[in-house]
Every structure is written in structure tokens, then in C-alpha cells.
C-alpha positions in Angstrom: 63.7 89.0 52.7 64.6 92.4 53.3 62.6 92.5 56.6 64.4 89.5 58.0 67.7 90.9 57.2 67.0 93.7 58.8 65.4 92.1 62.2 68.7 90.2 62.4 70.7 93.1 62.2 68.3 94.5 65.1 68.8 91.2 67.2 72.4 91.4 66.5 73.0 95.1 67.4 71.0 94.0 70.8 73.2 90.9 71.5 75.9 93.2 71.2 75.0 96.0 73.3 73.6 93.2 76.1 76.9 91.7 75.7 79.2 95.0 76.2 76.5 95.9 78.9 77.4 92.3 81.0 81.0 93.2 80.1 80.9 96.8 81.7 78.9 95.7 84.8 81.3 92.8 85.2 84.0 95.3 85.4 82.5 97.7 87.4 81.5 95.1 90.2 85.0 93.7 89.8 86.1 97.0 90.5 83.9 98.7 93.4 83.3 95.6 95.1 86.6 95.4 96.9 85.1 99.2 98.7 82.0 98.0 99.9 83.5 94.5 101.3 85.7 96.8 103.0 83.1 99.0 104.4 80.9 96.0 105.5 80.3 95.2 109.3 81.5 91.6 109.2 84.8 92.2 107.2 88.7 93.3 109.2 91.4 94.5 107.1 94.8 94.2 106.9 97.9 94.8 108.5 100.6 97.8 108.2 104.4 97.2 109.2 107.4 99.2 109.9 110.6 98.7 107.6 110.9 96.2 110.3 107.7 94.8 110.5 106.9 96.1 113.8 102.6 96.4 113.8 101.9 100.0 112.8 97.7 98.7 112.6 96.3 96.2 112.7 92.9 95.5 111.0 92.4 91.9 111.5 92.0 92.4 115.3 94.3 89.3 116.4 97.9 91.2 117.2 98.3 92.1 121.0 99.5 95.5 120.8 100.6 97.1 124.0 99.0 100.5 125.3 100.3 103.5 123.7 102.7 101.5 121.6 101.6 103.5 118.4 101.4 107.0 120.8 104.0 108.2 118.2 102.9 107.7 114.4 98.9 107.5 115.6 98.1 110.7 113.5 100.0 109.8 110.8 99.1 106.0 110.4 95.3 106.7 111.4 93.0 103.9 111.2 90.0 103.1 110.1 87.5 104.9 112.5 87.0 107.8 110.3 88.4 110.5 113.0 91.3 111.0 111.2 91.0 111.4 107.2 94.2 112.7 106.0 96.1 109.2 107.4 98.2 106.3 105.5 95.1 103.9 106.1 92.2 106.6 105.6 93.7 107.1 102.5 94.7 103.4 101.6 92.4 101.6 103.0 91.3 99.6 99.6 95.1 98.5 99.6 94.7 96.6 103.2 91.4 94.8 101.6 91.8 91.0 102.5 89.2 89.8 99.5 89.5 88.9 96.2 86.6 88.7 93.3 87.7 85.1 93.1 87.6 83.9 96.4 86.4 86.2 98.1 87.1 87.5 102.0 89.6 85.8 103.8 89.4 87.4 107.4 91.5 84.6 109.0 94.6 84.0 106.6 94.5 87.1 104.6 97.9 88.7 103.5 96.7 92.2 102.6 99.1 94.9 103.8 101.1 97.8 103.5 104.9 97.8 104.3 105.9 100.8 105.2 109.4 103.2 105.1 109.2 104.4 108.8 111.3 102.6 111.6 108.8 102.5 114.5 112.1 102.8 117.0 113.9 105.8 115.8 110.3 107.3 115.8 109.2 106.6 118.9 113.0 108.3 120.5 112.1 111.3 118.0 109.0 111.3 119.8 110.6 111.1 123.1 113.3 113.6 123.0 110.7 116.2 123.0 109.9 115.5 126.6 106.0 116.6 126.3 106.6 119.6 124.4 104.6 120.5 121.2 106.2 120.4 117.8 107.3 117.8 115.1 110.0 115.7 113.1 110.2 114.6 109.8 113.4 112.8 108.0 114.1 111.0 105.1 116.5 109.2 102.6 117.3 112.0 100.4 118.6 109.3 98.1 115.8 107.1 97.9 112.9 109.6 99.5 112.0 106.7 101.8 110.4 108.6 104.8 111.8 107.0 107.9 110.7 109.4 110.6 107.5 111.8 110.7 106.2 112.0 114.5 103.9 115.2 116.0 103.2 116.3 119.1 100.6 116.1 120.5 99.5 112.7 119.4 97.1 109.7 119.6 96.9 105.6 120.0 94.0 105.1 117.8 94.0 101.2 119.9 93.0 103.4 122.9 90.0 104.8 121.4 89.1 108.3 120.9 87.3 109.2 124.8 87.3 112.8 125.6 88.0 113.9 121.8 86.2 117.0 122.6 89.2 117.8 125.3 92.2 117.0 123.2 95.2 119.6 122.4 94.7 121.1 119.1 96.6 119.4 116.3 96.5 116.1 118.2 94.6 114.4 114.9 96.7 115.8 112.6 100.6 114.5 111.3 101.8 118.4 111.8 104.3 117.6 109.6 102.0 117.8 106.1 100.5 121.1 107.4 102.0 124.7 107.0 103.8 125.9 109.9 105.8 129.7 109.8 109.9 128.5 108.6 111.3 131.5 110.0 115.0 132.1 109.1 114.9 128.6 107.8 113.0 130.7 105.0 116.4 132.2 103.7 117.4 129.2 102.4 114.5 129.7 99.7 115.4 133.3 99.7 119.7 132.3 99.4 118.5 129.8 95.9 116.2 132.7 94.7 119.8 135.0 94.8 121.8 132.8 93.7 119.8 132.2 90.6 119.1 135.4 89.5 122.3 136.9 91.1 124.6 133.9 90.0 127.4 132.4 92.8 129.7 135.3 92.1 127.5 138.2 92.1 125.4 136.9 95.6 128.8 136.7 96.8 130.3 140.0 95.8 126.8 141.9 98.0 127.3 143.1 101.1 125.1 145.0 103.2 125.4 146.7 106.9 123.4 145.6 109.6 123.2 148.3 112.4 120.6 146.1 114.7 117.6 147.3 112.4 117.5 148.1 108.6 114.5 151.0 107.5 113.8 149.9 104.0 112.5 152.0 101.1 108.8 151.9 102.2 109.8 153.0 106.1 109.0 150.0 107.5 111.9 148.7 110.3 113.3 145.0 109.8 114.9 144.7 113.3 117.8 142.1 113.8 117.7 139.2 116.5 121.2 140.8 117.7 120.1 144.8 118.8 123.8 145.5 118.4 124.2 144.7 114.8 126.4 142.3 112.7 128.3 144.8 111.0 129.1 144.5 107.2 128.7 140.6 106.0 128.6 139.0 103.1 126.3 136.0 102.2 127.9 133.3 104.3 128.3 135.6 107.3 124.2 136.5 107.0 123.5 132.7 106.7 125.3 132.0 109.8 124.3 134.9 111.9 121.2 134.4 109.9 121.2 138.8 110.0 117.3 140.1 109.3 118.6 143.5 107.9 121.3 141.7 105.2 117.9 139.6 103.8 116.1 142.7 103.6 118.5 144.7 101.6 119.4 141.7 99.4 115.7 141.4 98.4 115.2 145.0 98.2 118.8 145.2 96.3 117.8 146.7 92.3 119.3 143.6 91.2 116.6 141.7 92.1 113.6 142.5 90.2 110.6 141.5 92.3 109.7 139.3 89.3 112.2 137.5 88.8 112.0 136.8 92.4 108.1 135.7 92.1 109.4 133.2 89.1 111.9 131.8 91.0 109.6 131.3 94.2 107.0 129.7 92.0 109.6 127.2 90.8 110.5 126.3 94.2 106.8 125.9 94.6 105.6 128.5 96.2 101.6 129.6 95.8 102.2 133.4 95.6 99.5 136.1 96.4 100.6 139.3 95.1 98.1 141.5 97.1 95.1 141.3 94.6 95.4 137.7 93.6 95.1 135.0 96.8 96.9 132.3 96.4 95.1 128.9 95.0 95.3 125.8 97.9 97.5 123.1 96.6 99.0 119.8 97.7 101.8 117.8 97.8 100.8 113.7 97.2 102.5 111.6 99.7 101.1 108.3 99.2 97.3 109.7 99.1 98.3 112.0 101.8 98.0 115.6 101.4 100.8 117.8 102.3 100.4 121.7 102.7 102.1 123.5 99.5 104.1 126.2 100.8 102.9 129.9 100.3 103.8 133.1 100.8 102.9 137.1 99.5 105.4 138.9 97.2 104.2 142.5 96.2 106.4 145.1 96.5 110.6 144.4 97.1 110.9 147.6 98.9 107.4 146.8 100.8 108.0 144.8 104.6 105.6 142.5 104.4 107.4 141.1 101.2 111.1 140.7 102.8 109.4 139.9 106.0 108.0 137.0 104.3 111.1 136.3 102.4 112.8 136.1 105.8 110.1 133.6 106.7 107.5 135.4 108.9 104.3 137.7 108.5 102.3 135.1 105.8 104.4 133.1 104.7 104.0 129.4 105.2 105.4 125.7 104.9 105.3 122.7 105.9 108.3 120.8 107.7 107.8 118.1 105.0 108.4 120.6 101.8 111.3 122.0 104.0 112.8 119.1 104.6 112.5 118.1 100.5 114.1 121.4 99.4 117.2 120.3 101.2 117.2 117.3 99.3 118.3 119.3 96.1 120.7 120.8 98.0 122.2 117.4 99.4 122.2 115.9 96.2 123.6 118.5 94.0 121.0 118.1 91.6 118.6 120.8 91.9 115.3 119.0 92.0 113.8 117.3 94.9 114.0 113.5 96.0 110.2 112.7 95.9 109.0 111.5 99.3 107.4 108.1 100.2 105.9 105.9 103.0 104.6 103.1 101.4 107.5 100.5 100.5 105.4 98.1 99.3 101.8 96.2 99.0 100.4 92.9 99.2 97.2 91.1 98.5 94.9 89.3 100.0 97.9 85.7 99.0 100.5 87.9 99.9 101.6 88.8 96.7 103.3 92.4 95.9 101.0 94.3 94.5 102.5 97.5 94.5 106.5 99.0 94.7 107.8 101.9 95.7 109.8 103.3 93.0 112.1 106.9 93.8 111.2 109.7 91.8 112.3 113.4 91.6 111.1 116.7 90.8 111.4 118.6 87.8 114.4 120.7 88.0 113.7 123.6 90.2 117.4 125.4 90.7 120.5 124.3 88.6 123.5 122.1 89.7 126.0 124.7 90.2 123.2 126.7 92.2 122.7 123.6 94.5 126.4 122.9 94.7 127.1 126.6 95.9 124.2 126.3 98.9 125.6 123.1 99.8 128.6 124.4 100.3 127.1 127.5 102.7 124.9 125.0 104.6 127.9 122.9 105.6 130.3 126.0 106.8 127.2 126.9 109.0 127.2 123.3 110.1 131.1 122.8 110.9 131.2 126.3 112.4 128.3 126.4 114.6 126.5 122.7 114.9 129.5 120.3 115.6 129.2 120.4 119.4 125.4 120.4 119.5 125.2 117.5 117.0 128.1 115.5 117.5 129.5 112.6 115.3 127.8 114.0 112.1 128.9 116.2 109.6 125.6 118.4 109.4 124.6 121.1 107.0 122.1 123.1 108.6 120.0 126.5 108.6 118.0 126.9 111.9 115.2 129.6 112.7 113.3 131.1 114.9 109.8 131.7 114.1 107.4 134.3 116.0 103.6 132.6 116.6 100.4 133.7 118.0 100.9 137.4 117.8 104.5 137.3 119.1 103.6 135.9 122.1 105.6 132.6 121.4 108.5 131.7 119.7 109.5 128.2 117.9 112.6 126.7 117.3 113.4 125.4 113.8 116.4 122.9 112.1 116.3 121.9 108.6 119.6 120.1 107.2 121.0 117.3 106.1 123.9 114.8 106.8 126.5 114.9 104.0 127.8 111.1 104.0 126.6 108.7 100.8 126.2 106.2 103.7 123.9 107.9 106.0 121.6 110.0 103.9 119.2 111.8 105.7 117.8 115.0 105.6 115.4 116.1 108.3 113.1 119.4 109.8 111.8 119.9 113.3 109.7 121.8 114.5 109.9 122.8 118.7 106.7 124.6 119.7 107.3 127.2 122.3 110.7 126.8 122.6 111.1 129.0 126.1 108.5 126.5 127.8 110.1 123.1 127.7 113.6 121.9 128.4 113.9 119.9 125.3 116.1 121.2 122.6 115.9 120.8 118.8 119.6 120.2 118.3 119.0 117.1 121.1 116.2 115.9 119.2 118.0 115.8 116.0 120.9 114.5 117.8 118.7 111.6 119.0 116.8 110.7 116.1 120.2 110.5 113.7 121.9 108.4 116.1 118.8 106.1 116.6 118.3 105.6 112.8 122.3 105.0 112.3 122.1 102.1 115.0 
């Protein structure tokens, strides 16, 4: 008796474990097969719109899209050729799957897409204004972190194949916007928070420092000012404006700003830090499975030039137009943390159904209210005294730069800013490669891309 007992207790344990094994590989084909139906020779994907469902791609192979149509968002959208991994569809590419485990692949009716934030036209005049040159745009809602703009230069229609790859510009397969670039003075933004912060509104205020042309800090190393004449003695809004070398040097080199509390508030920002033993650790920013560079910099010594050269946004420090862009999100909306960016408005299945919504989300608090208030308030005297003319109809706050590449041998021109109107909320970075070499002008560029989105 005891014997059978116990063999139906074995038969049962087996039922059981053949049972949960059925239910686990069920699962797991349920799963995976959507990836390999995707991979497969005889299977097209999906589609991915504009916000105004203009054809970004097209995977199902039956939308006529004109030549170099998609010559402006090619390295960001990508496609699925495999030239170009760190894209929307390289990354996304189960979303655009037209199959279900139900029914299977529907290459002729299927629904599957992605809806993006962009607007395909205010892109493609982005793209435009830069006449040829080399360089990059990114804007967004700063409300809503909906990216509506992010075009680089060179660029790629993936419908035109890739022939003469091995002859293409550097940077051509790559969305230049996600990847670190040097900020120049559009550094001492980060470097006008870190005061602020530790200095508080009226003690960054109450500094002033002398600017002869050049400044020789405690370590004898020269910090030499755009203007050799000098600036004179300013204070904090006349360094922003005249955006003064010598004035940041002094105020990170001042003794009331301990080099640590400098590294903490960098870090907050989110800064990877090397402090001259310690490299800093790669990191990214998640843009809808795209990786964005994390900005980084080296911070060892306050009285030491490579340290204020890289709070003043040269030697190694480095970020990328999209993390530039986000900080001035904090700024714009008062709050101190950053408006989470987004491309992806929304996904549907294979039946069309929404699959997946875009939802705005924020950073943890990385400056405090009255700290983002006070910056604000700099940005937009810069903007009113110096930007009104150059970008007309807008009121802009702005920081601009100028950063020194290969070896000093060229120069790039730099905006980040925002628009300060509830209505019109955009905040936006370019980048102008080479700035001397093309007639194109960042402020133009801006100029064009703001009034192209408010149409």
C-alpha cells in the first residue's frame, strides 16, 4: 500500500514539473518568438511616423518615399540594416513587429508602428539652415520632454543604401546629438548652478573679480580671456554675458568654494568626474533605448588649470547637446530637476492597438527652486540684452560658447537656451562645426527652427 502511495506521489510530482515545464516553454516561445519572426527573411516590419505622420521608415516596403526625403533624421531614425545600432528602429525594432502569437504575421495589413515626437518639417529647415556645414540641433518641449527636433550633420537616407560607406564624413552614422561634444562657455552655466548652490543667490552675487585679458591662477597656469583687453571688474551677470574666462577662473578658485563641494554638486548635475587617479566610469542617458553620452569632466585641484579650464568647458570636459539642452529645462521650469526627454509618442500592434504611451517624467531634484529661479533670471538678461536682434520675435534665454577642437586648430559655435512663453516651450542646443568655414550662423539656425516649429 505504501509502495503505491508513494509511486503516485512520484507520477504526481512528474505531472507537475511536465506541466510547469509546458507552461515555461509556452511562455518563453510566446515571448522570443516575436525576435526571430522579425529577423526572418520573408517577414517586413512596420512603419514610424512623424507627430504628423509623415513616413520616418518604412518596413513594409509599399510607401513611395522620395530621394533623400529622410537625409535629415537618417542617423537618428536608422533602420534595419544593421549599419547603424544606436537608432530609434535598431533599438525598437520588436515594437514595429507586424505578428502576433495568435495569428501570426500580417505583412500586408499589419498596424505595427511607432509614432514619434519629431516634426519631420521643422527638422528638415533645422537641417537646412546649416547650409552643408557640420554640426547639430536638438529641441524639445521642456514641458512635456517631447523631442521635436534632433538633426546632425553630416547625415544619411538609409532608402538610398549605404554605397561608398568606406568614403563617408566621420559622424555621418551617428545622431551627434547623443554623443559628447566640448560645451565651451556654454559650460558656465553648470559652473553658475554649482555657485549658486554652494555660494547661495546673494553671496554669488556679492563676488567680483578683475579681468585684465588673462588671469594667472594659484598653480601659474594663464586662463586668457576671448577679449585681450579685459572686462574690467564684473560681477556674475556681467561674466555671463561677456562670458569673461578670468571671472570663472577666480570664482572656482575663490576659498569659498571648496573643490568638494564643487565635485558633489557636479555629480548631482550628472557629471562622471575623474579626479586624476580615478577615470571616470562610461554612463548613459536612456532615450527610448537610445544611448546618450553622460557628460564628464576632471575636477582635481581648484587652484590647478586644467580644473577651471574644464569648469569653463574646455580641456576634458565633455557633453552632449542633448544633456545640455535638458539642464536648461530645470532652469526654464523653475523646478530644478530636468524634464525627461522622449521620441516615441506612442506604439501600436500588429491591429493597431496602443500598445505603449509616452508618459513625462522628471529627474530627481538636482539644484533647488530658488537656485533655478535665480539662473533663469541671468539667462533671460543675457537674452534681452544681447539675442533680441539675432533671434527676433522670441523672448530667448540663452548662454552661447565657443569651443576650441582639434588642437585649437578649429573653433565651434555653441547656443543652448530656452524660450520663456507657457505657450511655446522649447528649449534647444546647437552645435556649428567650424564656425569660420561656413556662412551659416547658429543664431539663424535657431532662428529658423523656432519659427518653423511655431508655424
Amino acid at each position: 500500500m505504501k509502495s503505491i502511495k508513494r509511486c503516485q506521489l512520484v507520477i504526481t510530482l512528474f505531472l507537475l514539473m511536465f506541466i510547469a515545464g509546458l507552461g515555461i516553454l509556452t511562455a518563453r516561445i510566446y515571448k522570443d518568438a516575436p525576435f526571430y519572426i522579425t529577423h526572418s527573411d520573408n517577414y517586413r516590419l512596420g512603419k514610424v511616423y512623424d507627430r504628423n505622420k509623415d513616413v520616418l521608415f518604412d518596413g513594409s516596403g509599399t510607401v513611395d518615399i522620395p530621394v533623400n526625403h529622410l537625409i535629415d533624421v537618417g542617423n537618428l531614425i536608422g533602420d534595419d540594416k544593421g549599419q547603424m545600432e544606436n537608432t530609434l528602429v535598431a533599438q525598437n525594432i520588436d515594437k514595429l513587429s507586424n505578428y502576433s502569437f495568435n495569428e501570426g504575421i500580417d505583412n500586408k495589413n499589419g498596424k505595427a508602428a511607432i509614432y514619434t515626437t519629431l516634426d519631420h518639417k521643422a527638422n528638415r529647415a533645422a537641417y537646412d539652415a546649416f547650409m552643408g556645414a557640420d554640426g547639430c540641433i536638438v529641441a524639445y518641449n521642456y514641458k512635456t520632454g517631447e523631442i521635436l527636433v534632433c538633426t546632425s550633420l553630416p547625415n544619411i537616407d538609409p532608402t538610398s543604401g549605404y554605397e561608398g560607406l568606406e568614403y563617408m564624413k566621420s559622424g555621418t552614422l551617428m545622431s551627434k546629438a547623443m554623443y559628447g561634444t566640448v560645451p565651451g562657455s556654454t559650460q558656465k552655466v553648470s559652473t553658475v548652478i554649482t555657485a549658486m548652490e554652494i555660494l547661495g543667490q546673494e553671496g554669488l552675487f556679492s563676488k567680483s573679480y578683475s579681468c585684465s585679458g588673462y588671469y594667472m591662477n594659484g598653480s601659474g597656469g594663464k586662463i586668457d580671456c576671448h577679449n585681450s583687453w579685459g572686462h574690467g571688474t564684473q560681477n556674475i551677470q556681467q561674466a555671463v554675458e561677456n562670458s569673461c574666462n578670468p571671472f570663472f577662473a577666480q570664482l572656482v578658485e575663490d576659498a569659498d568654494m571648496p573643490l568638494e563641494s564643487i565635485k558633489e554638486m557636479y555629480t548631482r548635475l550628472g557629471y562622471a568626474i575623474s579626479d586624476g587617479e580615478n577615470e571616470a566610469e562610461d554612463s548613459y542617458i536612456d532615450i527610448d533605448g537610445i544611448q546618450c553620452f553622460k557628460a564628464s569632466t576632471t575636477l582635481t585641484d581648484t587652484s590647478d588649470f586644467a580644473t577651471q579650464w574644464g569648469c569653463i568647458g574646455q580641456g576634458e570636459t565633455l557633453a552632449s547637446p542633448m544633456q545640455l539642452m535638458m539642464w536648461q529645462s530645470a532652469i526654464a521650469n523653475e523646478s530644478g530637476k530636468m524634464t525627461m526627454p522622449h521620441i516615441i509618442k506612442q506604439v501600436t500592434d500588429v491591429k493597431g492597438n496602443v500598445t505603449e504611451k509616452a508618459q513625462t517624467k522628471y529627474s530627481e531634484q538636482l539644484f533647488s527652486e530658488e537656485t533655478a529661479a535665480s539662473v533663469k533670471q541671468i539667462l533671460l538678461t543675457n537674452g534681452a540684452n544681447h539675442y533680441q536682434y539675432s533671434i527676433p520675435g522670441y523672448k530667448v534665454a540663452i548662454k552661447s560658447g565657443t569651443a576650441q577642437v582639434k588642437h585649437g586648430n578649429e573653433e565651434n559655435a555653441l547656443l543652448v537656451g530656452f524660450v520663456d512663453d507657457t505657450k511655446f516651450p522649447i528649449a534647444f542646443c546647437v552645435v556649428l562645426e567650424n564656425k569660420y568655414s561656413t556662412p551659416a550662423v547658429a543664431e539663424n539656425i535657431v532662428t529658423t527652427m523656432l519659427n518653423n516649429l511655431a508655424k
